[in-house]
GUSENU-385546 format. One record per residue: residue number from 1; residue in one letter; x negated, y, z of N, C-alpha, C in turn. Coordinates in Angstrom, 3 decimals, m for minus. Each point is the difference from the previous one (the first is absolute). Layout:
! GUSENU-385546
+-----+----+----------+----------+----------+----------+----------+----------+----------+----------+----------+
|   i | aa |     n.c1 |     n.c2 |     n.c3 |    ca.c1 |    ca.c2 |    ca.c3 |     c.c1 |     c.c2 |     c.c3 |
+-----+----+----------+----------+----------+----------+----------+----------+----------+----------+----------+
| NUM |  A |        X |        Y |        Z |        X |        Y |        Z |        X |        Y |        Z |
...
+-----+----+----------+----------+----------+----------+----------+----------+----------+----------+----------+
END
This chain:
! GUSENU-385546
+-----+----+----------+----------+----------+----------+----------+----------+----------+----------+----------+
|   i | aa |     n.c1 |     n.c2 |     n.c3 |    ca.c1 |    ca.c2 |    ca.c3 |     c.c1 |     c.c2 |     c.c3 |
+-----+----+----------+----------+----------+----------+----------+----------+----------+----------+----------+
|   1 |  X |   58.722 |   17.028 |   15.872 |   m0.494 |    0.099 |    1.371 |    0.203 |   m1.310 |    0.739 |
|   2 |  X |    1.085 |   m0.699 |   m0.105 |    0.299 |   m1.382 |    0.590 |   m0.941 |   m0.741 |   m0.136 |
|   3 |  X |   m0.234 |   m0.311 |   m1.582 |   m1.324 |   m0.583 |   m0.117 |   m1.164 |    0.445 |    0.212 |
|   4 |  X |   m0.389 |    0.743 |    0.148 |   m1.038 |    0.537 |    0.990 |   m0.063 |   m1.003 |    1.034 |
|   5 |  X |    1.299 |    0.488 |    1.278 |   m0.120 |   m0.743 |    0.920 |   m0.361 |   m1.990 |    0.148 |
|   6 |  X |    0.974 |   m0.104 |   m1.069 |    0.109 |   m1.536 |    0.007 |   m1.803 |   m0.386 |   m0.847 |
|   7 |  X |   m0.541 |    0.866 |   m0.707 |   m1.671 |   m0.750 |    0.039 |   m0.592 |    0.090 |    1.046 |
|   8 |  X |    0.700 |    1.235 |    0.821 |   m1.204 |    0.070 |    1.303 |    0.244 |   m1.316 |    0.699 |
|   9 |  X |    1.196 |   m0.575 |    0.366 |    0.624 |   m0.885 |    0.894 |   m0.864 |   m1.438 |   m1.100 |
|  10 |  X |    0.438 |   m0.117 |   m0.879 |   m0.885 |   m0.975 |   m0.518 |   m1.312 |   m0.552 |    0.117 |
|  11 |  X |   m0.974 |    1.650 |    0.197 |   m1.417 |   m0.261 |    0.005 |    0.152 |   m0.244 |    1.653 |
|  12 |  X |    0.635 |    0.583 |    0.554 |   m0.344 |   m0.496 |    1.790 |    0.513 |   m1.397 |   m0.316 |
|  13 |  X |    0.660 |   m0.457 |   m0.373 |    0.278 |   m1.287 |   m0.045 |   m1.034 |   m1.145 |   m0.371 |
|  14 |  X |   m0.088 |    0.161 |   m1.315 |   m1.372 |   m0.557 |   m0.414 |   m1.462 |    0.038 |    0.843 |
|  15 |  X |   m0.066 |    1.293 |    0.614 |   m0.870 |    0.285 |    0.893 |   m0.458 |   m0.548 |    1.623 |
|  16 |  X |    1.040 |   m0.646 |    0.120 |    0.734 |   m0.459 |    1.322 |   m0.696 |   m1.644 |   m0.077 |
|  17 |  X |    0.708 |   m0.283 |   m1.264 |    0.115 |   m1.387 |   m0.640 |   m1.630 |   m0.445 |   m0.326 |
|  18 |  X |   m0.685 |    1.349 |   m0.412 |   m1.538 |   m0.281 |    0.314 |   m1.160 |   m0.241 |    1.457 |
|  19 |  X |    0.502 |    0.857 |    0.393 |   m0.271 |    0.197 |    1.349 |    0.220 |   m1.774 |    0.969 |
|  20 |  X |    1.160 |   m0.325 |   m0.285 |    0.029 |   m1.085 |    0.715 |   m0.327 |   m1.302 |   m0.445 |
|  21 |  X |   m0.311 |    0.390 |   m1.464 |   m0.334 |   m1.281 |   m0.707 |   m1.650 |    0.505 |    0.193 |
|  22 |  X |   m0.472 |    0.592 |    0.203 |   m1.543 |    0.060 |    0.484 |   m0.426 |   m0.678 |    1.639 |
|  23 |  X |    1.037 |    0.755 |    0.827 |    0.416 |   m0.836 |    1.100 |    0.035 |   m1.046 |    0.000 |
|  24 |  X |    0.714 |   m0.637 |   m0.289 |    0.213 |   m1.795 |   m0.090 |   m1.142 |   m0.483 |   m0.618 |
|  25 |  X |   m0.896 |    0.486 |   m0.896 |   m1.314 |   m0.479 |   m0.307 |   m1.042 |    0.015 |    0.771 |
|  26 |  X |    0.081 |    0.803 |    0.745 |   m0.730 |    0.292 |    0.967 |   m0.100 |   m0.917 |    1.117 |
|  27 |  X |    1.829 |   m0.254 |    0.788 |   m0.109 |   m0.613 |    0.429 |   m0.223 |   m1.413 |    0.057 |
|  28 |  X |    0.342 |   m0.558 |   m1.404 |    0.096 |   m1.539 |   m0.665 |   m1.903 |   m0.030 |    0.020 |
|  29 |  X |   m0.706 |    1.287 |    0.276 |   m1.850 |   m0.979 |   m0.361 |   m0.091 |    0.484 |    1.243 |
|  30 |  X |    0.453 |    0.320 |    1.375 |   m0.322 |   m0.350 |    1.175 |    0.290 |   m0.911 |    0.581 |
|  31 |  X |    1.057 |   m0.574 |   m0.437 |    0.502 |   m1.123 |    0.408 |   m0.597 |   m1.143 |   m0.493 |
|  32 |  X |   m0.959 |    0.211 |   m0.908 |   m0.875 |   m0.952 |   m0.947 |   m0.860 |    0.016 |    0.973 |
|  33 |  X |   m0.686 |    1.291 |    0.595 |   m1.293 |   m0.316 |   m0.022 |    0.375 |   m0.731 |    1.653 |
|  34 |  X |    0.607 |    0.547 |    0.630 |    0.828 |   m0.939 |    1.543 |   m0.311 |   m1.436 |   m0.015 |
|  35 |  X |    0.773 |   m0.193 |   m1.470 |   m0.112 |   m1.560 |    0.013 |   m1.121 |   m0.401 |   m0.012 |
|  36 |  X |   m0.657 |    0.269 |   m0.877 |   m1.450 |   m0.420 |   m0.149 |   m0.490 |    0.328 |    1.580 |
|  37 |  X |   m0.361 |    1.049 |    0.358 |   m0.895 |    0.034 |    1.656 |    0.881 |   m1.204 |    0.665 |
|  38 |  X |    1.166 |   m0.169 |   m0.121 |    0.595 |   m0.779 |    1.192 |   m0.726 |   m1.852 |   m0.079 |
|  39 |  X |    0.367 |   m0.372 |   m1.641 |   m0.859 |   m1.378 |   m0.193 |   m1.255 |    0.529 |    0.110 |
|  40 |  X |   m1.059 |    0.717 |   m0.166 |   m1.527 |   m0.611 |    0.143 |   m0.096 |    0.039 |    1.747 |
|  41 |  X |    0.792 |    0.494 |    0.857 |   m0.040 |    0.083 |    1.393 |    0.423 |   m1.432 |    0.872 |
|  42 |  X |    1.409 |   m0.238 |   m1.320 |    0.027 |   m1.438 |    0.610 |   m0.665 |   m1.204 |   m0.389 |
|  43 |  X |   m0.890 |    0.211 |   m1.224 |   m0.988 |   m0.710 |   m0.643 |   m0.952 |   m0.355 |    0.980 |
|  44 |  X |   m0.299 |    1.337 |    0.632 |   m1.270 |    0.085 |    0.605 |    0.200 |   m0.704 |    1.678 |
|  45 |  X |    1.107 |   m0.215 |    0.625 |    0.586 |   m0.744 |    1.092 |   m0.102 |   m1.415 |   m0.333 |
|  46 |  X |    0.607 |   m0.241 |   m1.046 |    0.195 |   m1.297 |   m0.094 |   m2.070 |   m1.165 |   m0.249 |
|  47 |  X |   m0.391 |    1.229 |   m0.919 |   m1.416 |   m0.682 |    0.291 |   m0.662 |   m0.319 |    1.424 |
|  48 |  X |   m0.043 |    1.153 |    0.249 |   m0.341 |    0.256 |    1.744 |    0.740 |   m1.117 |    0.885 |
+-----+----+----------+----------+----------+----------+----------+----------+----------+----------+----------+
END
């Protein structure tokens, strides 16, 4: 029965560990695409 418990605690673990590693991907290609809008905006100043 212990082990029972301790896979459940494992898979939330692992599960957790997915969850935020999807997160951080997520946030690491918004922060991509930020960058990018931010230079073609100042691209577009500096021509002007």
């Amino acid at each position: 029965m212990i082990a029972f418990y301790l896979s459940l605690a494992a898979l939330g673990a692992a599960g957790a560990a997915l969850i935020r590693e999807l997160a951080a991907a997520q946030a690491r290609q918004r922060a991509a695409l930020r960058r990018v809008h931010v230079n073609t905006a100042d691209r577009s100043t500096r021509r002007g």
